[in-house]
MITOR-698851 format. One record per residue: y, z, x of N, C-alpha, C in turn. Coordinates in steps of 0.001 Angstrom, whole numbers, padded with zeros to 6 digits, always signed. Each point is the difference from the previous one (the first is absolute). Last residue first. Layout:
! MITOR-698851
YZXYZXYZX;...
! end
This chain:
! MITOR-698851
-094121+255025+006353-000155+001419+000888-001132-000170+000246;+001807-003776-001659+000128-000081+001463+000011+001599+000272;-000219-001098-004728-001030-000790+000893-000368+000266+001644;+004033+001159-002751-001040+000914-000409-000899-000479+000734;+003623-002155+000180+000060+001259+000820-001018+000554-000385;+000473-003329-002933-000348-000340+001254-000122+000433+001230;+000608+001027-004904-000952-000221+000520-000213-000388+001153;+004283+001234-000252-000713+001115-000369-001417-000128-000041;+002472-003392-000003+000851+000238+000860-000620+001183-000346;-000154-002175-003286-000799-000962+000980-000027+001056+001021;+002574+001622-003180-001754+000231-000368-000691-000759+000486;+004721-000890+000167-000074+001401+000752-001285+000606-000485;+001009-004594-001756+000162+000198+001961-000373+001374+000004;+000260-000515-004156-001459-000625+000117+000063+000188+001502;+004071+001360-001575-001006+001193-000274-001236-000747+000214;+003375-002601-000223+000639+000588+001618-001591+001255-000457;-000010-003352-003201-000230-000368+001112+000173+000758+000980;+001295+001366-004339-001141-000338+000303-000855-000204+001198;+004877+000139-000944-000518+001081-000127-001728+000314+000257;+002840-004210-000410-000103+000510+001035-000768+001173+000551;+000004-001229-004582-001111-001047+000840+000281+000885+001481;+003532+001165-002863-001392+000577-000431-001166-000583+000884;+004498-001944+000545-000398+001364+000300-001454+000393-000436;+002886-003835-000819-001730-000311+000620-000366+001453+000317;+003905-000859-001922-000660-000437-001437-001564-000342+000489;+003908+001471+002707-000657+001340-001083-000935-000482-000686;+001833-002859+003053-000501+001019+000675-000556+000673-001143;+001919-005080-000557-000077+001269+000058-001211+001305+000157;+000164-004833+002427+000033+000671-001618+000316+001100+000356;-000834-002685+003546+001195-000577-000191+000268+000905-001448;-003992+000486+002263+000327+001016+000323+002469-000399-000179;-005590-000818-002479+001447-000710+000385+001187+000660+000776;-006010+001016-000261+001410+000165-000140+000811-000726-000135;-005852+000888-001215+001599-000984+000670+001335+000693-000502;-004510+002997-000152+001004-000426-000111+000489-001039+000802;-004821+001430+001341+001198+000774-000606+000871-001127-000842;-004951+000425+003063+001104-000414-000816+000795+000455-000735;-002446+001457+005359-000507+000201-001993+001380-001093-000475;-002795+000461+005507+001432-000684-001157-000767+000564-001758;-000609+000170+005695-000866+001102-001434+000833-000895-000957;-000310-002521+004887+001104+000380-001088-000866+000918-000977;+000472-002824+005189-000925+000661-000632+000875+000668-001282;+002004-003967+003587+000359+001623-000429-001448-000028-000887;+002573-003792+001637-001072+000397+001017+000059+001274-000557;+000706-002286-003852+000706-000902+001064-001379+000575+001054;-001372+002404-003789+001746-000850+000092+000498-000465+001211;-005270+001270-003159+000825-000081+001564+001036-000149-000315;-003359+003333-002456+000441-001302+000324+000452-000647+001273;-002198+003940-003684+000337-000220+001481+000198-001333+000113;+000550+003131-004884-000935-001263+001230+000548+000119+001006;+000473+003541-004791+000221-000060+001879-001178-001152-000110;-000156+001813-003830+001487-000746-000426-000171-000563+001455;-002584+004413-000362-000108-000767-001165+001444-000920+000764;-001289+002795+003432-000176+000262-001029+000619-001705-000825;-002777+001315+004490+000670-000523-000768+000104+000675-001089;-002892+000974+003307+000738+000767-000064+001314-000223-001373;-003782-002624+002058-000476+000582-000882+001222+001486-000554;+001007-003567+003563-000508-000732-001242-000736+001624-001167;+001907-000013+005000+000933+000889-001155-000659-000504-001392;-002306-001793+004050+000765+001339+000469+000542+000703-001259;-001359-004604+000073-000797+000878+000391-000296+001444-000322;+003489-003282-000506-000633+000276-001112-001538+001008+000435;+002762-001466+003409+000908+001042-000429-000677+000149-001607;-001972-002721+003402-000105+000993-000114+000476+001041-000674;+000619-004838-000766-001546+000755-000548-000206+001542+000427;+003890-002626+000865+000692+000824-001491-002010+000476-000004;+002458-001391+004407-000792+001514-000534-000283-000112-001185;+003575-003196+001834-001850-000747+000131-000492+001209+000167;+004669+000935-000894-001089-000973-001080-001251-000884+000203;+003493+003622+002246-001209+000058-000600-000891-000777-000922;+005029+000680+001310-001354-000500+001710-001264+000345-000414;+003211+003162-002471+000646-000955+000401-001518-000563+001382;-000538+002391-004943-000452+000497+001160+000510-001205+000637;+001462+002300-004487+000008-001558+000853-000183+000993+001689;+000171+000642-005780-000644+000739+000874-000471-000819+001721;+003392-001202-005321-001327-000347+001021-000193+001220+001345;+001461-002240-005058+000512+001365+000472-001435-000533+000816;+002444-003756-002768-000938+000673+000629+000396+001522+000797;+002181-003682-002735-000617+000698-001259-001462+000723+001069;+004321-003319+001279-001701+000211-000639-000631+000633-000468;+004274+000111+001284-000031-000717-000825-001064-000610-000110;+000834+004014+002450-000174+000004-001508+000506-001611-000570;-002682+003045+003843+000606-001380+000112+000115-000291-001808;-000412+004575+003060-000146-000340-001148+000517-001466+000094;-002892+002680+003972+001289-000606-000401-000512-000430-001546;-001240+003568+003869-000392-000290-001010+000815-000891-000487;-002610+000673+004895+001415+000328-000935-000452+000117-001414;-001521+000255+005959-001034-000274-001558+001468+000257-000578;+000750-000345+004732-001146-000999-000670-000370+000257-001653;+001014+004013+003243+000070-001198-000207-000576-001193-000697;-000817+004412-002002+000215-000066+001219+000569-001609-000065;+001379+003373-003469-001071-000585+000271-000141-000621+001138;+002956+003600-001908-001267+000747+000367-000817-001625+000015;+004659+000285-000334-000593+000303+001317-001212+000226+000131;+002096-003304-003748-000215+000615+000397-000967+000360+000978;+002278-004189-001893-000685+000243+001359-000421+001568-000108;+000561-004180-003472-000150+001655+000165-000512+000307+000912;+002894-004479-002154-001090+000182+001215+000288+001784-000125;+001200-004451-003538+000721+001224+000374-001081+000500+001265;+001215-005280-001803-000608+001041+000287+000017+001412+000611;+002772-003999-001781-000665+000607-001004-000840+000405+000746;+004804-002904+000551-001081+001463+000357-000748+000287-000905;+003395-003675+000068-001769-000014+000193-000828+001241+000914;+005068-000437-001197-000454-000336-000991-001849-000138+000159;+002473+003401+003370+000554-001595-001006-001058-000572-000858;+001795+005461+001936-001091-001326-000580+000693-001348-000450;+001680+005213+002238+000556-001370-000433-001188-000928-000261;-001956+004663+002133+001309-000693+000009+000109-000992-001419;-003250+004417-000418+000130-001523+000092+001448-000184+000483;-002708+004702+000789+001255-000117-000821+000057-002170+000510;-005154+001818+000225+001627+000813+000906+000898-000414-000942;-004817+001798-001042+000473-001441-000353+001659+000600+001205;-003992+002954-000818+000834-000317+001183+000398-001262+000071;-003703+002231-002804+000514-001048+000638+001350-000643+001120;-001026+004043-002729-001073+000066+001145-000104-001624+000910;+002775+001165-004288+000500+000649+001473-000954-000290+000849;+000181-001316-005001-001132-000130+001162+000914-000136+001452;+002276+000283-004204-001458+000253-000452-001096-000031+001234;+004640+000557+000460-000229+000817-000793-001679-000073-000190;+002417-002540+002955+000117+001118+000444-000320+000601-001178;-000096-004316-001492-001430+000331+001681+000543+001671+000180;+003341-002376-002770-001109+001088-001202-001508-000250+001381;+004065-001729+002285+000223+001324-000925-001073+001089-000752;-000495-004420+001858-000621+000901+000940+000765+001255-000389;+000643-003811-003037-001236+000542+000534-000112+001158+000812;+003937-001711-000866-000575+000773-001034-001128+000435+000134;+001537-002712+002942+000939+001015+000414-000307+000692-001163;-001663-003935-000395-000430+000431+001395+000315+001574+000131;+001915-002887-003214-000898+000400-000451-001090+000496+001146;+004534-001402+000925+000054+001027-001163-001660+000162-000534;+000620-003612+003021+000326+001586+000752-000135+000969-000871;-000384-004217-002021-001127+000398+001056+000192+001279+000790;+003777-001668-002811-000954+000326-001273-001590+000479+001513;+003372-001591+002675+000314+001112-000880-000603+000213-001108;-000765-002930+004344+000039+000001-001005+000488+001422-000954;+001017-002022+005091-000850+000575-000730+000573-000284-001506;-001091-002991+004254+001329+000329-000962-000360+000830-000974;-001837-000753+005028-000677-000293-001243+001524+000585-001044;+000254-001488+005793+000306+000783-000667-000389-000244-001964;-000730-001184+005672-000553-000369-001333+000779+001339-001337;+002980-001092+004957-001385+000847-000092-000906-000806-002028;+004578-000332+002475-000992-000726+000042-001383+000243-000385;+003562+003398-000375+000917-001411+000421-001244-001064-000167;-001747+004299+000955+001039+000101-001251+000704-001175-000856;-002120+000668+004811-001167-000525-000898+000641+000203-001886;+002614+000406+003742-000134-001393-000191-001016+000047-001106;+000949+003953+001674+001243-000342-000779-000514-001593-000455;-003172+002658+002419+000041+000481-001302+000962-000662-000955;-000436-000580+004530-000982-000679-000625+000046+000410-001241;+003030+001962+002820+000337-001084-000272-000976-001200-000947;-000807+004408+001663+000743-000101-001352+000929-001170-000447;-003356+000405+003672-000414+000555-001239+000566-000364-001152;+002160-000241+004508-000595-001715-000690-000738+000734-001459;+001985+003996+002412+000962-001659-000783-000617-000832-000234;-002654+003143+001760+000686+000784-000759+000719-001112-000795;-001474-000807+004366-001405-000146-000998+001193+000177-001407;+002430+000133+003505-000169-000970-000352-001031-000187-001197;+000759+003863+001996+001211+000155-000742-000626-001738-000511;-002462+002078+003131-000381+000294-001208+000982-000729-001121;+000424-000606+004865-000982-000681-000929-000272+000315-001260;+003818+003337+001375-000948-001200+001123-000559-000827-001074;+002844+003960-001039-000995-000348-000475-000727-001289+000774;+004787+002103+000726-001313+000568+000269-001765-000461-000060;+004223-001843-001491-000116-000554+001023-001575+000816+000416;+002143-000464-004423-000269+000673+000368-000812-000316+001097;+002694-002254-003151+000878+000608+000474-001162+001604+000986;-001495-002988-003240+000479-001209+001168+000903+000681+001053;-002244+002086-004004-000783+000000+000738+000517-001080+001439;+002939+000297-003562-000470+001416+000411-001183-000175+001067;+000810-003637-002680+001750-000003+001304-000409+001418+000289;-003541-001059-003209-000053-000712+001495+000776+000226+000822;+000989+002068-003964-001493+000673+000716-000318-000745+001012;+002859-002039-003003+001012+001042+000368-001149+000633+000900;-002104-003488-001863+000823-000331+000830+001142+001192+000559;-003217+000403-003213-000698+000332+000736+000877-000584+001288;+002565+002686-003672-001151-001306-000040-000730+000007+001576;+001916+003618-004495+000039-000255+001283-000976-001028+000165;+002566+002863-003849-000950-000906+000268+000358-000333+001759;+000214+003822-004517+000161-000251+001172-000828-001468+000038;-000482+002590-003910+001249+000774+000441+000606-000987+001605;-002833-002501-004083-000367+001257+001130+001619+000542+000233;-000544-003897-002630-000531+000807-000561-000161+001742+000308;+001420-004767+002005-001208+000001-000849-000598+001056-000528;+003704-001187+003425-001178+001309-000116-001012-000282-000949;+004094-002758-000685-000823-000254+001311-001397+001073+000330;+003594-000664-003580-001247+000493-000474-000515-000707+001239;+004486-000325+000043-000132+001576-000261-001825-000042-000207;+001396-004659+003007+000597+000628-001133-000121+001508-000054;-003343-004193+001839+001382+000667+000365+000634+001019-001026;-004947-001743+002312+000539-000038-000672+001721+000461-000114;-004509+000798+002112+000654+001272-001162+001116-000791-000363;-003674-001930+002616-000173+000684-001035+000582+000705-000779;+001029-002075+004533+000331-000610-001684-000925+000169-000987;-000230+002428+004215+001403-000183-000550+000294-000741-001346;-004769+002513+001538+001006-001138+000228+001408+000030-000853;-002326+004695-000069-000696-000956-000682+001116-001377+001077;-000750+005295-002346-000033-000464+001345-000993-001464-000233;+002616+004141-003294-000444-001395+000218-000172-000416+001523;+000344+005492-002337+000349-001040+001138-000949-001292+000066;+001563+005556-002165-001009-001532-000072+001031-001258+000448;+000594+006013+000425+000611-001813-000094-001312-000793+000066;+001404+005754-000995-001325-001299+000349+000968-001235+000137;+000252+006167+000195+000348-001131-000575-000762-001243+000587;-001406+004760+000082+001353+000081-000772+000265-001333-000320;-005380+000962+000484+001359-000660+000522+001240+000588-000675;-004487+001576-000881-000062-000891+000788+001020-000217+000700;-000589+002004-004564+000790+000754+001244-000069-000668+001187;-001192-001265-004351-000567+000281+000580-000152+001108+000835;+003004-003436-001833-000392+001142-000698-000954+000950-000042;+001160-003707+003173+000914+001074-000179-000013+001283-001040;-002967-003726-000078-000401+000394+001516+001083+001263+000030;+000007-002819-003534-001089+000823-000102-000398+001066+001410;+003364-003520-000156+000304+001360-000681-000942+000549-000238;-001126-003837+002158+000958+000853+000547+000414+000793-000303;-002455-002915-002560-001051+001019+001482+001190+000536+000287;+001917-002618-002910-000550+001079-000546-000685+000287+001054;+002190-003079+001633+001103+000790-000016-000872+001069-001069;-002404-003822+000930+000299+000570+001327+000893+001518-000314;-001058-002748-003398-000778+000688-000113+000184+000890+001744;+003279-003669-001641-000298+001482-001132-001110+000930+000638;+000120-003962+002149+000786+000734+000618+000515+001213-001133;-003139-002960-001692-000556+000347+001224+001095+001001+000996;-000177-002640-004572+000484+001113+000418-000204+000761+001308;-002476-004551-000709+000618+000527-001087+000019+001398+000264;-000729-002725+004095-000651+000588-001022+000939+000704-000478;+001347-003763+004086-000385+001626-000827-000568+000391-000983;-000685-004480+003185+001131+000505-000980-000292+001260-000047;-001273-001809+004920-000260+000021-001567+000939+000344-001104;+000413-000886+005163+000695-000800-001220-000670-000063-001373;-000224+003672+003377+000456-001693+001094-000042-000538-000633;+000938+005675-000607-000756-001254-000563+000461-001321+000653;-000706+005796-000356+000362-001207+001010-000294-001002-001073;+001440+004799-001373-000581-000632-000369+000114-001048+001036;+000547+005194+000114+000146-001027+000328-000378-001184-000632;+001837+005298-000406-000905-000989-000743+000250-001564+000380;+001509+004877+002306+000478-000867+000494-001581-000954-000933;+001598+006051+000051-000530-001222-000493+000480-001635+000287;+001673+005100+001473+000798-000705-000473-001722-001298+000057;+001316+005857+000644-000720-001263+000154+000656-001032-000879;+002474+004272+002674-000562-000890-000667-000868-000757-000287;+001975+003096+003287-001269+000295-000705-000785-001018-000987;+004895-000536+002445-000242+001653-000678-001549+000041-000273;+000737-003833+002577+000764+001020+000720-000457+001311-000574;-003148-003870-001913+001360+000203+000212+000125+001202+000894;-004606-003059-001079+000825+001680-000067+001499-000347+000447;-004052-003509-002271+000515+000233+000489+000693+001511+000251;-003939-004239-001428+000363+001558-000079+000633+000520+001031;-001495-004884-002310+000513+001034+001273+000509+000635-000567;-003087-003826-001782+000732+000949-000566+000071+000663+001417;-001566-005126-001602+000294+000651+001066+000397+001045-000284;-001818-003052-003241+000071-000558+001196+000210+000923+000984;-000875+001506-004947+000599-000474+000831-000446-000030+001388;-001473+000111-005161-000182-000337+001113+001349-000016+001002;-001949+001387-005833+000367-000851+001005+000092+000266+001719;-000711+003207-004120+001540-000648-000906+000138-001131+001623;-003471+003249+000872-000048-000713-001612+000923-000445-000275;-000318+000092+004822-000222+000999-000771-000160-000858-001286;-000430-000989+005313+000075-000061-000760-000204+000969-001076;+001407-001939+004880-000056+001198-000593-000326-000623-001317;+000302-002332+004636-000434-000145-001456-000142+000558-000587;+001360+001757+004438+000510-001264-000449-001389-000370-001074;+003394+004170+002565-001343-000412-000530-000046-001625-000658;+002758+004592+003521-000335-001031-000811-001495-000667-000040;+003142+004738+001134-000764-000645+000268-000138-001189-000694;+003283+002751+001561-000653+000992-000087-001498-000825+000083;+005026-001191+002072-001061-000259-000816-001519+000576-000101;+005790+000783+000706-001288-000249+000702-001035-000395-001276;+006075-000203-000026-001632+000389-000766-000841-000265+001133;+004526-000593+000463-000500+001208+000751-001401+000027-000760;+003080-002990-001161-000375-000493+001646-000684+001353+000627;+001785-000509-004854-001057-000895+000208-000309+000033+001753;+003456+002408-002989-000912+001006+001182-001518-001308+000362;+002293-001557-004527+000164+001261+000718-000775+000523+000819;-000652-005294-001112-000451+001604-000758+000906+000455+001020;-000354-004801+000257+001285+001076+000433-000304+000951-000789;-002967-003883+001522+000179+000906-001456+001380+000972-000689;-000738-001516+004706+000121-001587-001186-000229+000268-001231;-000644+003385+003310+001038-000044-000234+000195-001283-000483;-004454+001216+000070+001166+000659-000701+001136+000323+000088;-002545-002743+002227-000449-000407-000514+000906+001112-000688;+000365+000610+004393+000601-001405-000183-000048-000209-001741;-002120+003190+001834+001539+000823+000511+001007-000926-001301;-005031-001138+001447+000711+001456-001296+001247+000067-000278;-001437-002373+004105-000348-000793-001676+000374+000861-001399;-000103+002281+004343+001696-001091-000240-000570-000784-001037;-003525+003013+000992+001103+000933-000625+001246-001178-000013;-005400-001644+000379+001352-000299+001000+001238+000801-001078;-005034+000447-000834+000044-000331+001358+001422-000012+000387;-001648+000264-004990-000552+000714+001305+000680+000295+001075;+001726-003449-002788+000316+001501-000714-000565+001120+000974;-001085-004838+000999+001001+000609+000288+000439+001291-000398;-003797-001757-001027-000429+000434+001045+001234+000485+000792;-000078-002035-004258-000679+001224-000199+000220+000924+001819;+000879-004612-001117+001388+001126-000529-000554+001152+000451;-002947-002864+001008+000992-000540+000400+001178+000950+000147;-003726-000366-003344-000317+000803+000922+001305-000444+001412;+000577-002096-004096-000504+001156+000325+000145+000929+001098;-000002-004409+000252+001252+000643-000683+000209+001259+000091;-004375-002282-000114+000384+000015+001418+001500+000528+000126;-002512-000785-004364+000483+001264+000864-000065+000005+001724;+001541-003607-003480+001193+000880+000323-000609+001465+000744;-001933-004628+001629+000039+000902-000948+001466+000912-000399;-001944-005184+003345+000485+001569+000162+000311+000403-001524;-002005-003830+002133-000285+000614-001543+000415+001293+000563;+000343-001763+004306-000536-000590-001334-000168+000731-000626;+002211+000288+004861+000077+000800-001126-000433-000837-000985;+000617-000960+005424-000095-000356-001282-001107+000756-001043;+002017-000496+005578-000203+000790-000782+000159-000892-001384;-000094-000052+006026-000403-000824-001335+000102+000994-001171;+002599+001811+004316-001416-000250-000650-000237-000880-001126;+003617+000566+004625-000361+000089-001344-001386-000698-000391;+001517+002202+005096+000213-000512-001013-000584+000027-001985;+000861+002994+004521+000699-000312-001311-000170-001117-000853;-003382+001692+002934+000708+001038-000589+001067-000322-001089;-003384-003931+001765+000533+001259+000944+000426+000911-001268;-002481-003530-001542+000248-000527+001753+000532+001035+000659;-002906-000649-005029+001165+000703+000542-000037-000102+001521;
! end
């Protein structure tokens, strides 16, 4: 940089939707004309007088995930709910905007909220033309209507530029970007899974699956209680449930060291790629087959993870 005004080199890679995120997020915070701006494109009643009480971004409950939720107050007292979903060109998950609009009444029935809008936020030619543009949601807004907003705000100096190429990186990466063709018998059985995960083994903290294409087959259990680096992934068209210490595969003598007598029955230590592994055998999946007719197995497996995942917290008291 040579003086004050001039311009700065700038380039945005593998930009995310939660750089999106947080993006939006920071607007809801920080700038009342983004507010002003964002629910009157909604055209809710009294939309230019709501404040914002507070927001949150990856909320999750049992019936799924949303991307962004604001909590809003109206003139009279009101609260008014804002269920975001961002997206830069994944497909949607089966019912997925069904399930936006159940958190939402759950939220109203509640008392939480008098009222809610769920809201697509996403590139322009993601939505497509016609009455089923929303895809489902009550609202859609793109990231190009959010650029001519942010273009219109002189105030914002240098920042304003950061702000646009972002979302300009986001639009191209939509347009050009690698995009996997999801599979639907693969989503549907993804999306079943981590259904019967919240029932049989919550502790896992499986998240709600996007869109799968056809060569997905490994599920990853990040829950909070393990530290970096260590996971549990089910790789089901192998038939391995593994305990994966990531960057560890020239340890496997210590790590037999260390946990070898602790083992229970079925458990080897191995290697996978650069990763250290507990691995027991399980079930092959087809994850192109029907769901119900592997249920039971599934059933199996998510309960062998959540008794890895218990011996293994156990160890480390």
């Amino acid at each position: 940089m040579n003086s004050g005004t001039s311009e700065v080199s700038l380039t945005i890679s593998g930009v995310s939707e939660r750089d999106v995120d947080l993006l939006l997020l920071e607007e809801f915070i920080a700038s009342p004309g983004f507010v002003r701006w964002f629910m009157k494109r909604l055209a809710l009643k009294d939309g230019v007088n709501h404040k914002v009480i507070s927001a949150h971004r990856s909320v999750t409950q049992s019936i799924g995930e949303s991307d962004i939720e604001v909590v809003l107050s109206n003139s009279e007292g009101h609260t008014h709910y804002l269920l975001i979903e961002n997206k830069i060109g994944a497909s949607l998950q089966p019912r997925q905007a069904d399930r936006y609009h159940e958190r939402a009444r759950t939220y109203q029935e509640q008392g939480r909220c008098k009222g809610f809008t769920t809201v697509l936020v996403a590139p322009k030619n993601y939505f497509g033309s016609g009455p089923r543009r929303t895809k489902g949601f009550d609202a859609a807004i793109s990231y190009e209507e959010i650029a001519a907003w942010f273009a219109a705000q002189k105030s914002l100096g240098r920042r304003l530029r950061y702000k646009q190429y972002l979302l300009e990186s986001a639009i191209k990466k939509a347009v050009h970007g690698y995009q996997p063709v999801e599979d639907a018998p693969v989503s549907g059985f993804w999306h079943s899974y981590w259904l019967l995960s919240l029932r049989e083994a919550p502790e896992l903290e499986m998240l709600e699956p996007r869109g799968k294409p056809s060569s997905a087959g490994f599920i990853y259990f990040r829950p909070g209680v393990l530290r970096r680096g260590v996971c549990i992934v089910h790789k089901l068209p192998r038939g391995h449930l593994d305990l994966q210490f990531a960057g560890k595969a020239g340890r496997l003598a210590s790590l037999r060291s260390k946990l070898g007598a602790s083992m229970l029955p079925g458990m080897t230590i191995e290697r996978a790629a650069k990763s250290a592994v507990i691995r027991q055998k399980v079930p092959v999946f087809n994850t192109a087959r029907d769901f119900q007719r592997q249920e039971a197995d599934v059933v199996y497996c998510l309960r062998l993870a959540r008794d890895l995942l218990r011996w293994y917290l156990k160890l480390q008291k």
